[in-house]
Backbone bond lengths (Angstrom), bond angles and torsions (degrees), N, CA, C in turn:
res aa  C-N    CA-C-N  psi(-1)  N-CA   C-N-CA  omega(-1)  CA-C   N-CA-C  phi
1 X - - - 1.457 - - 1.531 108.42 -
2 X 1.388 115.38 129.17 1.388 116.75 174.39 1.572 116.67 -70.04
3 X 1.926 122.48 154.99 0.409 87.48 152.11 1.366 163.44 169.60
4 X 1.982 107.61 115.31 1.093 127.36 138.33 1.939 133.61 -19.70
5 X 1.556 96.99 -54.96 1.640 124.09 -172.89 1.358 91.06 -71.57
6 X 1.117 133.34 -51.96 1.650 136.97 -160.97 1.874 107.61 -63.31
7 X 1.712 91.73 -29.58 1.662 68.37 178.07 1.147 98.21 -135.91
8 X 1.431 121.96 31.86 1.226 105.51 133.70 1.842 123.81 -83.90
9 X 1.309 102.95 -6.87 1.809 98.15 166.63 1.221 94.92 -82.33
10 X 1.184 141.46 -53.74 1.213 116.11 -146.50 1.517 107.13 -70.67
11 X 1.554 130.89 -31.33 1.416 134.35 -174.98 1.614 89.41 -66.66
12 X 1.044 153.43 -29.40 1.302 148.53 -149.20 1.649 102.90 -102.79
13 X 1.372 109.40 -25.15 1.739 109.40 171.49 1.106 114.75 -85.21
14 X 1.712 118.48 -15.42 1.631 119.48 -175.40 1.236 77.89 -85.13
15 X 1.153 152.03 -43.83 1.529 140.62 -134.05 1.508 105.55 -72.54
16 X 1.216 96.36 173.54 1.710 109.37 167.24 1.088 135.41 -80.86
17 X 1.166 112.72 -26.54 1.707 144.84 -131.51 1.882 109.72 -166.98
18 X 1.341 91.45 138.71 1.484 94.30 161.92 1.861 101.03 -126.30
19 X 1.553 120.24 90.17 1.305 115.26 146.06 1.416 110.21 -179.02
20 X 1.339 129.88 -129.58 1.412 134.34 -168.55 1.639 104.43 -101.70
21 X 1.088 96.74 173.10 1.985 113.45 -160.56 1.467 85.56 -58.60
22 X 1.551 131.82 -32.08 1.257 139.03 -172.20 1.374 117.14 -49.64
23 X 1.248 97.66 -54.56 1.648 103.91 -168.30 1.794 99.17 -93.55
24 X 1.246 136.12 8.94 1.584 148.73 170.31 1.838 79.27 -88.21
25 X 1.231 125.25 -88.34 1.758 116.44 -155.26 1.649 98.51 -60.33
26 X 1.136 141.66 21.90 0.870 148.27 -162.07 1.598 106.82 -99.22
27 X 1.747 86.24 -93.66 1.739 101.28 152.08 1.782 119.15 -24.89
28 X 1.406 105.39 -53.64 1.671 103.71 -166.16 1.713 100.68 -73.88
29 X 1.551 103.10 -20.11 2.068 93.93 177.57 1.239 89.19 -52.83
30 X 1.726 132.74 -76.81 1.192 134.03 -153.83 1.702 114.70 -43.57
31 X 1.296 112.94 -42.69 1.439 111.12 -176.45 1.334 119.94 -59.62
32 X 1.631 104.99 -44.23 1.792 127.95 165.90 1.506 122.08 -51.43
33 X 1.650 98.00 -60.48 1.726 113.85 -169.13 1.188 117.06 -59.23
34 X 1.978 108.37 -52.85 1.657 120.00 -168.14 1.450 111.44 -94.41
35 X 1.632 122.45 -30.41 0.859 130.75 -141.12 1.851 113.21 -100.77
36 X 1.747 93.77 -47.09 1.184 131.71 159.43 1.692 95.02 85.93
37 X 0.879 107.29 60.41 1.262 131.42 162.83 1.481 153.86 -127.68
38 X 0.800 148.48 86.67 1.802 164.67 -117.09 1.368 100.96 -80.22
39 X 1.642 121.23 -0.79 1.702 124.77 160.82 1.195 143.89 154.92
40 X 0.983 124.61 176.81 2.064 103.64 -173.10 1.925 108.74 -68.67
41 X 1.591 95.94 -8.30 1.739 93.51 172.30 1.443 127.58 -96.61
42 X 1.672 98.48 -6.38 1.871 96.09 144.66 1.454 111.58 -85.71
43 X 1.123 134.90 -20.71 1.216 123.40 -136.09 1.588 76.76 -84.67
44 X 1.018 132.97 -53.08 1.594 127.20 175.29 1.371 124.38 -55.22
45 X 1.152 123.60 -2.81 1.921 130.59 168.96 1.796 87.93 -90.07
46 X 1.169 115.19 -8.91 2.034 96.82 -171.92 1.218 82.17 -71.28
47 X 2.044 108.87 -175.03 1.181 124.82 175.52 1.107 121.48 -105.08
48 X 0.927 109.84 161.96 2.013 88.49 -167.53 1.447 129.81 -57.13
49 X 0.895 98.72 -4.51 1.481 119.48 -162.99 1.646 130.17 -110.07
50 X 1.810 80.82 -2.73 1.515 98.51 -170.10 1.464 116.21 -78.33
51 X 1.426 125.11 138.44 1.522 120.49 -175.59 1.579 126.87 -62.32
52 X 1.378 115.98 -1.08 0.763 138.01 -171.46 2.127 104.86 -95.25
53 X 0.671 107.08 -83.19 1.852 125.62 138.31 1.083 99.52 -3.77
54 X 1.477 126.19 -86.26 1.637 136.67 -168.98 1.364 102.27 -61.28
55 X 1.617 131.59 -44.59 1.338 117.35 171.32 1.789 120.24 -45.89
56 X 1.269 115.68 -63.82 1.297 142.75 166.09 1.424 104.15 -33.10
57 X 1.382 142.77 -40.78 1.574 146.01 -168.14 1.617 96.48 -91.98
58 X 1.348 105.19 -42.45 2.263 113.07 179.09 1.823 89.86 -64.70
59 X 0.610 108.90 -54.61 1.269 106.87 -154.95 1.419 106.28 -73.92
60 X 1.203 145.20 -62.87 1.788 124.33 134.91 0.883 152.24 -5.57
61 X 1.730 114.20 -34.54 1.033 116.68 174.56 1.370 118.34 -117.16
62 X 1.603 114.90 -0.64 1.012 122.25 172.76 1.513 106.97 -98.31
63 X 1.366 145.12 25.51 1.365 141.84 -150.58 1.859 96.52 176.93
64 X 1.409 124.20 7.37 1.386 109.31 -179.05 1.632 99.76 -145.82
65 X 0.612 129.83 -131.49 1.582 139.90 -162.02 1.769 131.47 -160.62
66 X 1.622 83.08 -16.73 1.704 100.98 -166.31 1.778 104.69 -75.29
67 X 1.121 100.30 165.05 1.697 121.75 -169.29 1.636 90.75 -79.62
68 X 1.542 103.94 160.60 1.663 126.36 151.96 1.420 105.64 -48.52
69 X 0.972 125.64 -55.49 1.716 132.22 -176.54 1.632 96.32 -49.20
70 X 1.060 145.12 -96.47 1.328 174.15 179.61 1.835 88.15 -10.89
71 X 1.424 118.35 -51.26 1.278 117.35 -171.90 1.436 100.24 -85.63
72 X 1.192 145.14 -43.50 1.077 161.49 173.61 1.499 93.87 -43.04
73 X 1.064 143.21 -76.55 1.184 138.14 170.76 1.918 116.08 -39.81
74 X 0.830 95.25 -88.42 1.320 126.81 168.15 1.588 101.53 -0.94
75 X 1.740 114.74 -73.16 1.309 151.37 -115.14 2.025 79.42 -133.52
76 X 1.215 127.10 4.54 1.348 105.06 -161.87 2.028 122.40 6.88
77 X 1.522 91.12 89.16 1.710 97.08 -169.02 1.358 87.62 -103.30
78 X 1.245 149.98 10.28 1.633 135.61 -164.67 1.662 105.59 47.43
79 X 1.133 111.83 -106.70 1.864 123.99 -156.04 1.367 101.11 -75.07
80 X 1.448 128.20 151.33 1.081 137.26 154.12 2.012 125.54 -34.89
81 X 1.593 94.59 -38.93 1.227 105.34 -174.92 1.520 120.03 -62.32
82 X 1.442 88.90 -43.33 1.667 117.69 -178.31 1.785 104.79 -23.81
83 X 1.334 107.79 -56.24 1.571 127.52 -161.90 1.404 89.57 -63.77
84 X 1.361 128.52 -88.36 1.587 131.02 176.65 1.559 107.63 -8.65
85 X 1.219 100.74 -71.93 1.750 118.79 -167.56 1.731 99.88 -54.96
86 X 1.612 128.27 -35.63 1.128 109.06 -152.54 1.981 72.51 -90.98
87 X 0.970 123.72 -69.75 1.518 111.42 -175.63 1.464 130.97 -11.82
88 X 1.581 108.08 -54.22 1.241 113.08 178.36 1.684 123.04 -70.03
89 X 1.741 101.04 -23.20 1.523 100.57 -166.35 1.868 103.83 -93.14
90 X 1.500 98.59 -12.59 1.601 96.26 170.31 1.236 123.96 -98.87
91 X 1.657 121.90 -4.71 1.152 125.15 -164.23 2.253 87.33 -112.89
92 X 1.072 112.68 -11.72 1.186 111.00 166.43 1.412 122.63 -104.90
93 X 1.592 122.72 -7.89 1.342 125.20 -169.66 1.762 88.32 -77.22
94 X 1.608 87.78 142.65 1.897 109.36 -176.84 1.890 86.39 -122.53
95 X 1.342 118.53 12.89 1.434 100.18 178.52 1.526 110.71 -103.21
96 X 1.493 114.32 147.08 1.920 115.00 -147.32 1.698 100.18 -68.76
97 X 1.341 121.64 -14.23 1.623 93.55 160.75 1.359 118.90 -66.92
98 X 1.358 116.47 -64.65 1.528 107.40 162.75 1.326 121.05 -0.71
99 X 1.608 102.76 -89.79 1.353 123.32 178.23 1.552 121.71 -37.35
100 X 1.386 120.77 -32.91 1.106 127.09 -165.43 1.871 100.53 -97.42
101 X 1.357 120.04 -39.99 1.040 135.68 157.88 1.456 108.70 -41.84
102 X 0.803 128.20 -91.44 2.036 124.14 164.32 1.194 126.14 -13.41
103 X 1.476 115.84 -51.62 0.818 108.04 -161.65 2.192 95.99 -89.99
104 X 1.184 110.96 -8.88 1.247 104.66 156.40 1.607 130.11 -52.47
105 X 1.279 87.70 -61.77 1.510 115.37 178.83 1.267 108.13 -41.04
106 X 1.316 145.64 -55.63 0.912 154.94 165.53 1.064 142.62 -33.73
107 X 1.681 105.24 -57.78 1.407 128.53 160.84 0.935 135.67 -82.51
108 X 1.614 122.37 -6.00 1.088 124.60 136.13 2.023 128.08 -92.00
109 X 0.790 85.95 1.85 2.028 91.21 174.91 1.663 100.91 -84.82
110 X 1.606 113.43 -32.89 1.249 102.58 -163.14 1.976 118.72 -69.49
């Protein structure tokens, strides 16, 4: 591998995103629109635990492909577990932030 190719993977694993500036203001509507947040560099001062956070991890991993690791970084989640736990407790919360949270998420991702 030349290399040119070599770092362009590697800039592409730090990255956020794999595509055009399009789908970058894209991502940040969702952080702004549903989330109400000014960017993926608050979204990492939340606590791990925050519903806001847990939306942001459902919504990644339910709509992308990437590993626990990848968000874990990304998402400063601390533990591996963190990711599981925030998935299950937002994709099972029946309480109306949740609910109302989702249905953000959604409508603006689409």
């Amino acid at each position: 591998m030349e290399g040119e190719d070599k770092e362009g993977l590697k800039a592409l694993r730090r990255g956020w995103f794999l595509g055009g500036e399009e789908f970058l203001e894209r991502l940040e509507g969702v952080v702004k629109g549903a989330l109400g947040l000014a960017g993926i560099k608050e979204v990492k001062r939340l606590r791990k635990n925050d519903k806001r956070k847990q939306a942001l991890v459902w919504l990644v991993k339910s709509r992308t492909v990437v590993g626990h690791e990848w968000i874990l970084d990304r998402l400063e989640m601390g533990h591996r577990s963190n990711v599981t736990r925030a998935m299950a407790e937002f994709r099972n919360g029946g309480d109306r932030e949740t609910r109302g949270l989702k249905a953000k998420m959604i409508t603006c991702s689409d």
